[in-house]
C-alpha positions in Angstrom: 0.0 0.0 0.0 1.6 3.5 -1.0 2.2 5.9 2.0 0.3 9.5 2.0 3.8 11.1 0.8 3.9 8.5 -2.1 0.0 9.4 -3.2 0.6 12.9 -2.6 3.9 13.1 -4.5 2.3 10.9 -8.0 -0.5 13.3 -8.0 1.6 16.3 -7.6 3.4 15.0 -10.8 0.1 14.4 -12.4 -0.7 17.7 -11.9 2.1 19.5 -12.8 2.2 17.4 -16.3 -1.8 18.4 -16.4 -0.9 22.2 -16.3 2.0 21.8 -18.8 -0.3 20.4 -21.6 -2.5 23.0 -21.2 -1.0 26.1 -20.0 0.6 27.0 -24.0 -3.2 27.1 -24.6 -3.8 29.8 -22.5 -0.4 31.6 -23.3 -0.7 31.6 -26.9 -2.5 34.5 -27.1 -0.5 36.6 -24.7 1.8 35.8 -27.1 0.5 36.3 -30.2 -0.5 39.7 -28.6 3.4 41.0 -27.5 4.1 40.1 -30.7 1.8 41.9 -32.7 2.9 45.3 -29.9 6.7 44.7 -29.3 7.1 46.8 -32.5 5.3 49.3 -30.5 7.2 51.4 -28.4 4.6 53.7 -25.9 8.1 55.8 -24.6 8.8 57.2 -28.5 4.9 58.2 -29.2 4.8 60.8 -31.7 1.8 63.1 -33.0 1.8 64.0 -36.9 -0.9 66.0 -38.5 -1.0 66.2 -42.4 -3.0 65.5 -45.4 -3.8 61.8 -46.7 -1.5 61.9 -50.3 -2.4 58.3 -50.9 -4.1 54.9 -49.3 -2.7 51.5 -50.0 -4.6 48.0 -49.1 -1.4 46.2 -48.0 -1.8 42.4 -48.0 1.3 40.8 -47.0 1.9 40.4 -43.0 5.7 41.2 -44.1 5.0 45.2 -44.2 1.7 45.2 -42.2 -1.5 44.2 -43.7 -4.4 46.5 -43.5 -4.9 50.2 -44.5 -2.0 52.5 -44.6 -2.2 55.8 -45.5 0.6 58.2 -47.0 0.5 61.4 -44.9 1.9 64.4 -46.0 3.3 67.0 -43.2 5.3 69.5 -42.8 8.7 68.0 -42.3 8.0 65.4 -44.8 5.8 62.2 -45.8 5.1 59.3 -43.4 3.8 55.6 -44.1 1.0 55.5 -41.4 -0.5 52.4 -40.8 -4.1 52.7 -39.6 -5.7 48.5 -39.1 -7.6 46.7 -41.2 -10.1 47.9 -43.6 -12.8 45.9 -42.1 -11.8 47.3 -38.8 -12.4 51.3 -40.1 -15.7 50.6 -41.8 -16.9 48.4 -38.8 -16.2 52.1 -36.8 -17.4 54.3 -40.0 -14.5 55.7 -40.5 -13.1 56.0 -44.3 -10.2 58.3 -45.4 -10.2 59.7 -49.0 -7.0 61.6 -50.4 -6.8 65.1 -49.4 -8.4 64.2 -46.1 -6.9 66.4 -43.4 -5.8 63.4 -40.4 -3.9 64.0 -37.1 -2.2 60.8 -35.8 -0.7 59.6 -32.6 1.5 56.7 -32.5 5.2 54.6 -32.3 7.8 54.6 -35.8 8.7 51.0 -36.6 11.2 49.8 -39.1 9.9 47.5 -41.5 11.4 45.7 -44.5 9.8 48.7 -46.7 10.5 51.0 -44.8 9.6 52.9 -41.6 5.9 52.9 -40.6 4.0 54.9 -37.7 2.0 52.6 -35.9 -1.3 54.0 -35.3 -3.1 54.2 -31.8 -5.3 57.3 -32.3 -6.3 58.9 -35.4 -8.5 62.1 -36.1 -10.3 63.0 -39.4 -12.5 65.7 -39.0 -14.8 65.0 -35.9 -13.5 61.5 -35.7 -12.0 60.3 -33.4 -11.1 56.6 -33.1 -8.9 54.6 -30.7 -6.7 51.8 -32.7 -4.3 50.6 -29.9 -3.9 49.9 -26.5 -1.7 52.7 -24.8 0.7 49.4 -24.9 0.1 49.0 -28.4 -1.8 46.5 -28.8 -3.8 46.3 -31.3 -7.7 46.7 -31.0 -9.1 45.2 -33.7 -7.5 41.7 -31.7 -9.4 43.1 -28.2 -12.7 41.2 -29.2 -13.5 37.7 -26.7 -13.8 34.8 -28.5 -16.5 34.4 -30.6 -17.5 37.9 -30.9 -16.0 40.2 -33.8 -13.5 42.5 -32.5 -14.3 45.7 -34.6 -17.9 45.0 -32.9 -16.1 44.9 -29.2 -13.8 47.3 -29.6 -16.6 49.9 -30.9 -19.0 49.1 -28.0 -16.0 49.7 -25.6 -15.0 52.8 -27.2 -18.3 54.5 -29.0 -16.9 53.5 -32.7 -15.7 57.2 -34.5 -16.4 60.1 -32.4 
């Protein structure tokens, strides 16, 4: 007959081999999420204001897929990536060229190129929130099941 220790120690093992099978299950998103915001730096946030020269659908992940708009400003023109399209139309926001925007948000370097990651744009009276203060991406904030464009607009009113 196994001692109290001997029970106690196999189903500590049991356990611990239990939590190991499924604890990548419950980190895989975390993950998946500092990826998709380690390109995102809050500390070197910048705020750009200019007028939308050109907007590109960009499908490959390489040089981040979704809208990006080519702002013109002052000192120069930036690559500003704004999320995916569903994402904008979900919050009824569209951008046409010569559309006056004002856009907070982190450089990153890309294979093309720089980029500024969005987290807040402006057109007009609109207003809409993109990323986390972390960077992470909204459009990715939705629970399971639910579209995240849908969750991230109740949470945040869609385009002021």
């Amino acid at each position: 007959m196994k001692s109290h220790s001997q029970t106690l120690g196999s189903f500590s093992i049991f356990a611990a081999a239990i939590a190991m099978a499924v604890a990548p299950a419950f980190a895989a998103p975390q993950i998946l999420h500092s990826r998709q915001a380690a390109a995102y730096d809050p500390k070197s946030e910048v705020t750009l204001q200019g007028s939308v020269q050109e907007i590109q659908q960009i499908k490959s992940d390489v040089n981040l897929a979704g809208t990006h708009l080519i702002v013109t400003t002052s000192s120069g023109t930036a690559d500003v990536h704004v999320g995916p399209e569903s994402f904008l139309e979900a919050n009824g926001l569209k951008f046409a060229i010569g559309d006056w925007v004002k856009v907070s948000g982190a450089m990153a370097s890309l294979p093309s190129g720089k980029v500024l990651l969005s987290r807040v744009i402006t057109k007009g009276s609109q207003t809409l929130t993109l990323r986390t203060p972390q960077g992470f991406p909204m459009w990715r904030a939705g629970v399971r099941g639910t579209p995240a464009a849908t969750t991230a607009a109740r949470i945040h009113g869609g385009a002021q």
